[in-house]
N, C-alpha and C positions, 0 to 999 in steps of 0.2 A: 491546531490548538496551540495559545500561546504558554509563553513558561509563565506568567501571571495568572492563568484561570490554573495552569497546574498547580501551581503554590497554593492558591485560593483552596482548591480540590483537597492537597495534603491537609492542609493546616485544621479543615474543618471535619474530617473523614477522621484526624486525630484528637480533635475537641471533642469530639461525638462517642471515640473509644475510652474518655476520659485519660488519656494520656498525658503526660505531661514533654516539652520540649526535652529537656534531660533525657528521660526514659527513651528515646526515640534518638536519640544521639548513643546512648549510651549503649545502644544495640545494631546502632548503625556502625557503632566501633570508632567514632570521628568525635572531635569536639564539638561541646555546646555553641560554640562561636559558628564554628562550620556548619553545624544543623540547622541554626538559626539564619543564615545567609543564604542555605536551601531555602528557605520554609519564605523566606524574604522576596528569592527572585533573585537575591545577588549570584548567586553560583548556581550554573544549569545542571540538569539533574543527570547524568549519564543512567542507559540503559541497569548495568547493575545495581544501581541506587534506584532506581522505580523499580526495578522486582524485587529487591529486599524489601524496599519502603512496603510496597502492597503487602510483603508478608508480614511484614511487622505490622500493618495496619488490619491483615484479615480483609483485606480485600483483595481487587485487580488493577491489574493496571490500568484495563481501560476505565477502571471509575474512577481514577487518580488521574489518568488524563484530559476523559471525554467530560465528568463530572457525575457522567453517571453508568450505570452496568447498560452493556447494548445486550437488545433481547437478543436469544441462540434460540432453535429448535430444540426442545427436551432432550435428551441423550446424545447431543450432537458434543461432541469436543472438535476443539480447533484443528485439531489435527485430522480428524475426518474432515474438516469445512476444506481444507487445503488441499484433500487429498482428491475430493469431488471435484473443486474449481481447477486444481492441478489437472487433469484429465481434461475437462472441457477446454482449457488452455493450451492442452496438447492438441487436442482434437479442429479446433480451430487455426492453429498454424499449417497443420499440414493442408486443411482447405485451403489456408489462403497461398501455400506457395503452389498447390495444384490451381489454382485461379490464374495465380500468372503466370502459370507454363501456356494456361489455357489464353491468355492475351497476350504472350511472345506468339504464338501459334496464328493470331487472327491478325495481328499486325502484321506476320510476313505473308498471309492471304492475302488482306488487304494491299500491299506492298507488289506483290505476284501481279493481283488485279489492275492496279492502279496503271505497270508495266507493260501490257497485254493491251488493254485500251488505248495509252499511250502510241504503240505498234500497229496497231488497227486504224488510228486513226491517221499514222501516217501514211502505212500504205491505201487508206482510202485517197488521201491528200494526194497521193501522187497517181491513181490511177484516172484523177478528173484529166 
């Protein structure tokens, strides 16, 4: 998402709460000038400034970002979403580095193999 559909996002999500530019500076703790250079695009919006903004706005951030609320499962908070995916994330590395103990393992078969044939065929080579 760019900082242009973000601005876009704020500026409308605060028209909506009938706010005024002022109001929204003057709680952000910054000047009118400075507020307005957010709300512009001119000045990017650092993480702490999108979670106050959100709060000050009665939103989230991702509808200040995204432009709109992403659907969640009813009673899910993010920190359960994280805690599920965190898990499956664990769960999946440790397969994939048993994966490649298990393809160091068929590579040096293959390798054994490949040396064995090799061997076999020389001594067939020399027993003609």
């Amino acid at each position: 998402m760019d900082n242009s559909s973000i601005k876009e996002n704020i500026r409308k999500i605060r028209k909506s709460r009938k706010l005024t530019q002022e109001e929204i500076a003057g709680r952000l703790d910054i000047s009118l000038t400075a507020y307005k250079d957010l709300e512009k695009g001119n000045t990017s919006i650092v993480n702490s400034n999108i979670i106050r903004l959100a709060e000050l706005l009665d939103t989230t951030t991702e509808e200040l970002v995204l432009g709109y609320q992403p659907v969640r499962e009813p009673g899910k908070l993010l920190e359960d979403i994280r805690i599920e995916y965190g898990g499956r994330i664990e769960t999946m590395q440790k397969r994939i580095c048993e994966l490649e103990k298990l393809v160091g393992y068929l590579e040096e078969t293959i390798r054994t193999k490949n040396e064995i044939i090799s061997l076999l065929k020389k001594t067939l080579g020399e027993e003609k």
